[in-house]
N, C-alpha and C positions, 0 to 999 in steps of 0.2 A: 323625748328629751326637750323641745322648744317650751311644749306645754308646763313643765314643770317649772323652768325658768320663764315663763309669763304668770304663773302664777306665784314664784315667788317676787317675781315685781311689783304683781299686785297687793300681795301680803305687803310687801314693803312699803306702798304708796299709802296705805289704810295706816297703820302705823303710824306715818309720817304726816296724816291728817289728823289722826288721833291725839299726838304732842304738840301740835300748831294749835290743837282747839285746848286746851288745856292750857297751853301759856298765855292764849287770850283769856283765858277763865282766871287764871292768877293774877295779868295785867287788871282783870276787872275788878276783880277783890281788894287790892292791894291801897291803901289809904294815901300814899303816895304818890299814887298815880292821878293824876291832873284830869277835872272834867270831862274836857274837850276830848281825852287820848279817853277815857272811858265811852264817851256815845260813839265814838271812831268804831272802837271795836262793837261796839251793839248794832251796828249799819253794817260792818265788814259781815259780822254773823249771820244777820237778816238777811241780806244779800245772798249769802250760802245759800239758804237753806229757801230763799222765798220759788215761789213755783213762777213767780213771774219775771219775764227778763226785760231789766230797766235798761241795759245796752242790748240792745242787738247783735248778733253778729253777721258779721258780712260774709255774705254768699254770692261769688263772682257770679254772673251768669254766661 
């Protein structure tokens, strides 16, 4: 029973990443949208998806 609803969490979260990349994909297209908010989201993007991590995270020791 747990498993099912972790996996429907997960279905849900994919989703929900799915319409976030998408309305950045519209914001990008969109001829109204202003420079600056367009390279915004070409860095938000990159960022996603790059293999390397420009912040760190913090790991108490």
């Amino acid at each position: 029973m747990g498993e099912a609803k972790a996996l429907e969490r997960a279905k849900n979260k994919v989703r929900e990443i799915k319409r976030n990349i998408f309305v950045l994909y519209l914001a990008y297209k969109d001829p109204r949208v202003p420079w600056y908010a367009k390279l915004f989201t070409i860095l938000v993007v990159a960022y996603a998806f790059s293999p390397i991590d420009l912040i760190p995270d913090f790991i108490p020791v």
